[in-house]
VOPAGU-2260 file (C-alpha; in pm, 1 decimal, decimal comma):
REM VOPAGU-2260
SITE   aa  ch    i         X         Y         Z
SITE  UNK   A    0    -383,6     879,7   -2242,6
SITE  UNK   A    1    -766,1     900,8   -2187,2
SITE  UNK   A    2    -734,7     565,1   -2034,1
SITE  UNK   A    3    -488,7     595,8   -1820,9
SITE  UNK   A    4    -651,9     947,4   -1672,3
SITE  UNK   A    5    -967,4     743,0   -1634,3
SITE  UNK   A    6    -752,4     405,5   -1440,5
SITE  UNK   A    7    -635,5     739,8   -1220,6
SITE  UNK   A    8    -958,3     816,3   -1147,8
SITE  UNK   A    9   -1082,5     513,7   -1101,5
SITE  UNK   A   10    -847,0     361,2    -854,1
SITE  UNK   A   11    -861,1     743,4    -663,9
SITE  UNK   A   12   -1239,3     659,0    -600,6
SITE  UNK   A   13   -1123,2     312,8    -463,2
SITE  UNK   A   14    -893,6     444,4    -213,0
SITE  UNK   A   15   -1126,9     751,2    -112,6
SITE  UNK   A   16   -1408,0     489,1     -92,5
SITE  UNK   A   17   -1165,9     260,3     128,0
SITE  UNK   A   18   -1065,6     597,7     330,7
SITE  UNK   A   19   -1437,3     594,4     416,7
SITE  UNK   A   20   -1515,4     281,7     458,4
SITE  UNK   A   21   -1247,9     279,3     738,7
SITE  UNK   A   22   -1377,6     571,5     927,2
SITE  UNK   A   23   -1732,2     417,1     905,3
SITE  UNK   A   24   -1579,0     110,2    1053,6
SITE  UNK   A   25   -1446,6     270,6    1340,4
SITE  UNK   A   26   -1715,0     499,4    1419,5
SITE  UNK   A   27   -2003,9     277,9    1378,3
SITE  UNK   A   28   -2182,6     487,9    1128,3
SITE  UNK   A   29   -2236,3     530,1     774,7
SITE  UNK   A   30   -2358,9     909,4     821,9
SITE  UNK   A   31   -2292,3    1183,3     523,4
SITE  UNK   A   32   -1941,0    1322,5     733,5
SITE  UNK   A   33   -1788,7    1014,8     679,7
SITE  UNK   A   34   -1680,6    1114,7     317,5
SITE  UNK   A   35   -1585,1    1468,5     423,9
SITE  UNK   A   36   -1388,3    1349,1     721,6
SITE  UNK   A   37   -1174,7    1101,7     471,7
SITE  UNK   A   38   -1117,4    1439,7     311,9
SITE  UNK   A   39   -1025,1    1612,8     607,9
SITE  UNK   A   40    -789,2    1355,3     717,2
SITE  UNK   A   41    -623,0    1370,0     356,8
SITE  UNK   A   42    -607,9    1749,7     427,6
SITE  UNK   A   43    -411,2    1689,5     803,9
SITE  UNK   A   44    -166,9    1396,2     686,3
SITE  UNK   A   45     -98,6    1638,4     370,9
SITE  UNK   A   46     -45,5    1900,9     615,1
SITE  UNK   A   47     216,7    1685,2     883,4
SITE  UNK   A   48     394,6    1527,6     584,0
SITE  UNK   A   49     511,3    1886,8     493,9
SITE  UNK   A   50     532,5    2033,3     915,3
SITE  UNK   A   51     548,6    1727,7    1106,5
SITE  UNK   A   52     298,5    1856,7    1353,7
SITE  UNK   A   53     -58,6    1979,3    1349,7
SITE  UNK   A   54    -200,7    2277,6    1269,5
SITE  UNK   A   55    -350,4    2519,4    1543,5
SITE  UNK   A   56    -754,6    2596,9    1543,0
SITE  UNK   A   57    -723,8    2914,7    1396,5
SITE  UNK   A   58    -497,2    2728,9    1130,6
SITE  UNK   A   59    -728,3    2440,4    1058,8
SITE  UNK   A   60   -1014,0    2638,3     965,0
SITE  UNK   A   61    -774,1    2731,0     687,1
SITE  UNK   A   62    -658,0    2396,1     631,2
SITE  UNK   A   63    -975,2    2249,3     645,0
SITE  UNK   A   64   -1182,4    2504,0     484,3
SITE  UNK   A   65   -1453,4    2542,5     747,7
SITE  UNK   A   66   -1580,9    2893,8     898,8
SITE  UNK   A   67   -1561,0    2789,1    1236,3
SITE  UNK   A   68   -1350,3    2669,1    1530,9
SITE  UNK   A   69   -1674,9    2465,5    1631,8
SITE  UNK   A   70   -1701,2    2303,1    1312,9
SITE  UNK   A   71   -1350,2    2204,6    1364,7
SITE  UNK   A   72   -1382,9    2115,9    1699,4
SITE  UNK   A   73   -1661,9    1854,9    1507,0
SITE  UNK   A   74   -1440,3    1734,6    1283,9
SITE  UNK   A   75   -1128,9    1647,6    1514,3
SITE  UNK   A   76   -1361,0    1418,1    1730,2
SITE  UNK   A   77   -1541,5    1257,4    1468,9
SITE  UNK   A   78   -1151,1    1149,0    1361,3
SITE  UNK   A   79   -1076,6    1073,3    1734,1
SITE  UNK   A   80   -1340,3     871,1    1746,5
SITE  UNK   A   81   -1265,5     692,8    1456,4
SITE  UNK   A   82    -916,8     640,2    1593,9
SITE  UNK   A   83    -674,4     878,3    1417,6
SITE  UNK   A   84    -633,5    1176,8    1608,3
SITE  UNK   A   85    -570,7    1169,8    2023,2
SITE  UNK   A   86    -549,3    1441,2    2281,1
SITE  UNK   A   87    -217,8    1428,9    2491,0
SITE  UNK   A   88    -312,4    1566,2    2880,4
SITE  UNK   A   89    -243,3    1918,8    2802,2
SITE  UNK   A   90    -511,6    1890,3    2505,5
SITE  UNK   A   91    -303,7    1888,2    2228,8
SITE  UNK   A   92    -426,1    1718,8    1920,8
SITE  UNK   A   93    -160,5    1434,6    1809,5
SITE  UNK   A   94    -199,6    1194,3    1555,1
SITE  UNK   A   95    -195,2     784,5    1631,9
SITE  UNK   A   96    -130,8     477,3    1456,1
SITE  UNK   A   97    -385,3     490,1    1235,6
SITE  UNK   A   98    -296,1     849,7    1092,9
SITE  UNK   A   99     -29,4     705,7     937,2
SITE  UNK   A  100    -131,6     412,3     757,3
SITE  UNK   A  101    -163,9     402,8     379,8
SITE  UNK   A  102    -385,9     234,3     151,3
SITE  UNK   A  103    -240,1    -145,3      27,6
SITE  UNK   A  104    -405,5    -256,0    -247,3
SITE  UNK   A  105    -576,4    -624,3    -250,1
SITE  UNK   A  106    -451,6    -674,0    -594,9
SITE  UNK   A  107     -80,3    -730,2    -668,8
SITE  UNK   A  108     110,5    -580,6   -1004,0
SITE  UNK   A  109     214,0    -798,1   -1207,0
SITE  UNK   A  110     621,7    -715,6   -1344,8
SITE  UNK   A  111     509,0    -901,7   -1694,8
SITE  UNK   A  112     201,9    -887,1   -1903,3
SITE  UNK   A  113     -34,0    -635,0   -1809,5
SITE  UNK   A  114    -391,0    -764,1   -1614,9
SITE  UNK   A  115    -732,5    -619,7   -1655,4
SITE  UNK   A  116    -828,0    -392,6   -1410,7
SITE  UNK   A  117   -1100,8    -454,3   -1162,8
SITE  UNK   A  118   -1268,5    -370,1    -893,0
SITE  UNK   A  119    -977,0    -428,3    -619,9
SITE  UNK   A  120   -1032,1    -391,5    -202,6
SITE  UNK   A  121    -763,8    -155,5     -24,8
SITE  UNK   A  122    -653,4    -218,3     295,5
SITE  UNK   A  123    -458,6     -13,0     575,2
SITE  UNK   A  124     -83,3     -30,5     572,1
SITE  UNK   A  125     155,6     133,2     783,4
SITE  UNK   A  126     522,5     117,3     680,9
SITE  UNK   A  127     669,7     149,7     981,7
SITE  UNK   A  128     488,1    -169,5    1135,0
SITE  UNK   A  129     600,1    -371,5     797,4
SITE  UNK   A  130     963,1    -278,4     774,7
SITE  UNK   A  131    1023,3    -207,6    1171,9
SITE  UNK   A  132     974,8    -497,1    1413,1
SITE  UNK   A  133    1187,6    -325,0    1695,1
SITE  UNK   A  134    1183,8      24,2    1697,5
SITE  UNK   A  135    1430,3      53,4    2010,1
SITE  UNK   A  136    1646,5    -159,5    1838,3
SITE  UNK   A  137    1673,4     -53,9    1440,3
SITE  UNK   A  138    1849,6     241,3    1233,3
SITE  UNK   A  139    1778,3     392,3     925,8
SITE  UNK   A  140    2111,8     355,3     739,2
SITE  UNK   A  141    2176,3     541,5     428,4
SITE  UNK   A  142    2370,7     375,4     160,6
SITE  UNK   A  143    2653,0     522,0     -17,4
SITE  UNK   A  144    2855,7     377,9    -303,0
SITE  UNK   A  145    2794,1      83,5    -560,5
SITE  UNK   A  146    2928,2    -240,5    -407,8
SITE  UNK   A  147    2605,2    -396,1    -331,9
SITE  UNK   A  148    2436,5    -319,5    -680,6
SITE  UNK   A  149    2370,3    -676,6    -789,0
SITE  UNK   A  150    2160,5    -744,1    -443,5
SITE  UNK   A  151    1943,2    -461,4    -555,7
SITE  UNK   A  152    2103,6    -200,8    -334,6
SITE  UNK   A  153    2213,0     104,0    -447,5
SITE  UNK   A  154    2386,4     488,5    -368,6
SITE  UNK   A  155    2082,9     695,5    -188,9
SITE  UNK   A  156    1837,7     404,6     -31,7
SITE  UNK   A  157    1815,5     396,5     311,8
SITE  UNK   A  158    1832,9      79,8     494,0
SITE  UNK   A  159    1656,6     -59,2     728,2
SITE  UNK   A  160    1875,1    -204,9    1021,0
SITE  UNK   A  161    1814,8    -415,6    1320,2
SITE  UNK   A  162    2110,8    -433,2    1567,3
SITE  UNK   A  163    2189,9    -746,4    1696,2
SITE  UNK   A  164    2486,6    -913,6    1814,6
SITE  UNK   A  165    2488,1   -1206,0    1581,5
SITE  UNK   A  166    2410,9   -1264,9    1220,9
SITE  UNK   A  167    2446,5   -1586,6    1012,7
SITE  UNK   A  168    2587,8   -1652,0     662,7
SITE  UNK   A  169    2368,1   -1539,7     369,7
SITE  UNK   A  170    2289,4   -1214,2     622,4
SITE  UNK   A  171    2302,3    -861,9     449,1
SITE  UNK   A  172    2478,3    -668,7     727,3
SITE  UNK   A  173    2609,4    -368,5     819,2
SITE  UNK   A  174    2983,8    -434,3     972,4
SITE  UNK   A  175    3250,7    -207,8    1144,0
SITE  UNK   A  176    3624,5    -349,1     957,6
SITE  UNK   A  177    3905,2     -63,6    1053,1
SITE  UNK   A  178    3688,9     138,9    1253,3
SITE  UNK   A  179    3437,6     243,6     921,7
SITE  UNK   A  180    3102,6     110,2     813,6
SITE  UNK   A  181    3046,3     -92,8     490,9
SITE  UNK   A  182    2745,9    -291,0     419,7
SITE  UNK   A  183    2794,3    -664,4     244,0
SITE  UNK   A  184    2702,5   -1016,4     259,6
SITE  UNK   A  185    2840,6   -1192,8     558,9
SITE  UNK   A  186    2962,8   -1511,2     445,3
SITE  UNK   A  187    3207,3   -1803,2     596,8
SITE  UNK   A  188    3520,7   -1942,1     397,4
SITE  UNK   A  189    3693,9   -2199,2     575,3
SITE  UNK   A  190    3533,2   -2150,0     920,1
SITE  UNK   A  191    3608,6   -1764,8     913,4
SITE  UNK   A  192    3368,5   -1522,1     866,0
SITE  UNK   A  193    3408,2   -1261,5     557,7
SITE  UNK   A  194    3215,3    -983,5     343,3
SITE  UNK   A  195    3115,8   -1073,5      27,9
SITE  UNK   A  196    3020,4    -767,3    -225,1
SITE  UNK   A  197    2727,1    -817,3    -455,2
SITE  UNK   A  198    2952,5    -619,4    -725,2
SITE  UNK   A  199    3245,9    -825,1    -875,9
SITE  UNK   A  200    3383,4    -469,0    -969,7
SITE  UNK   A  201    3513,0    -511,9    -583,8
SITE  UNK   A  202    3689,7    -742,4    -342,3
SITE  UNK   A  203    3563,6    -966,8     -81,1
SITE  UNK   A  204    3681,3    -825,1     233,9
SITE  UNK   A  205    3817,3   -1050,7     500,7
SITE  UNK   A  206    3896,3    -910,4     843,6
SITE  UNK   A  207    4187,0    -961,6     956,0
SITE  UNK   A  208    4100,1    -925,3    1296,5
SITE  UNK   A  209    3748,5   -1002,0    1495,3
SITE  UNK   A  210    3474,4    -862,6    1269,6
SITE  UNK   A  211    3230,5    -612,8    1461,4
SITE  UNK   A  212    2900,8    -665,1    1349,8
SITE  UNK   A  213    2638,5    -336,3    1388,9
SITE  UNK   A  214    2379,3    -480,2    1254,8
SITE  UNK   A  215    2108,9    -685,1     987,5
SITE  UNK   A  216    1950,0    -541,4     703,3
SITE  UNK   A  217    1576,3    -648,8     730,4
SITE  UNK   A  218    1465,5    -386,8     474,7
SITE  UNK   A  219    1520,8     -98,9     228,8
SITE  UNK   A  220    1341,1     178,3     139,4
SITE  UNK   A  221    1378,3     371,1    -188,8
SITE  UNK   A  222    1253,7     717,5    -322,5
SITE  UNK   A  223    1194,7     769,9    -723,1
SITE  UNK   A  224    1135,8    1116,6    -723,5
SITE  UNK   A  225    1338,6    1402,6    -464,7
């Protein structure tokens, strides 16, 4: 137990260092703020995640912990400046890009025998640039039921779907067969096109008619903990 509190702690000072490191990049300066504002943008992206917007001046002093609406009116600019906060026309502080990117770790986990642990660099990730190449063009799809269990997808992830008109064989999809939704593998059998489960508990599924594709899965996100 005492070493996994201290691996906690360890890999915490990674990312905060990281978190620093980042704003010190963008702002051209290695100054003493730099570690406080990685704590005050911890602070605001706590505070979205839970209200989706962000808090007004007399609010942040709360949030933040500072006495003063100048010394929050320091802090917001120092993160503008380093490129995750923006001010729309009517000066209202919105977050950017950057706000939402997470820390990625350099190192990778392995699923078999443990490694040591080591000094490891953390980069900036966003999720929604990884899974989401077209936003105009891509739904978040929950899934419901147990026919595509042995792909890896299962009741409650979401997935992540790109609409497109045309899909080829080996293709996850999402397909429309008597006007409702059902998510297989699109395969071919003797030059027709059908929907293979990944569950032998069920049927393949071949359309009698013309098959009306909605979309491709190109990702899926999952949640361990409600």
């Amino acid at each position: 137990m005492l070493g996994f509190c201290l691996t906690r702690v360890h890999l915490f000072s990674i990312l905060l260092e990281n978190k620093c490191t980042q704003i010190e990049a963008m702002t051209e300066s290695n100054s003493p703020e730099s570690s406080k504002d990685a704590t005050y943008l911890g602070l605001l992206q706590n505070y979205y995640a839970e209200w989706k917007s962000l808090p007004s001046y007399n609010r942040l002093c709360e949030v933040l912990g500072l006495a003063s609406r100048s010394a929050v009116a320091k802090v917001l600019n120092r993160l503008r400046a380093a490129g995750f906060l923006a001010r729309t026309p009517d000066a209202m502080w919105v977050p950017t890009a950057h706000f939402f990117e997470r820390p990625l770790a350099a190192f990778r986990v392995p699923a078999g025998a443990p490694d040591a642990v080591g000094d490891a660099g953390i980069e900036a990730f966003a999720l929604d640039a990884y899974l989401i190449e077209k936003p105009s063009h891509t739904t978040l799809v929950p899934v419901k039921g147990d026919s595509m269990i042995d792909a890896g997808i299962f009741s409650g992830d979401i997935a992540v779907v790109e609409q497109r008109v045309a899909a080829k064989s080996g293709d996850i999809v999402v397909a429309i067969v008597d006007n409702e939704f059902t998510i297989k593998t699109l395969d071919m059998e003797r030059g027709k096109y059908l929907l293979r489960p990944a569950n032998r508990a069920y049927p393949v599924i071949r359309p009698r008619g013309q098959l009306e594709l909605f979309g491709v899965v190109v990702g899926l996100i999952r949640k361990y903990r409600s």
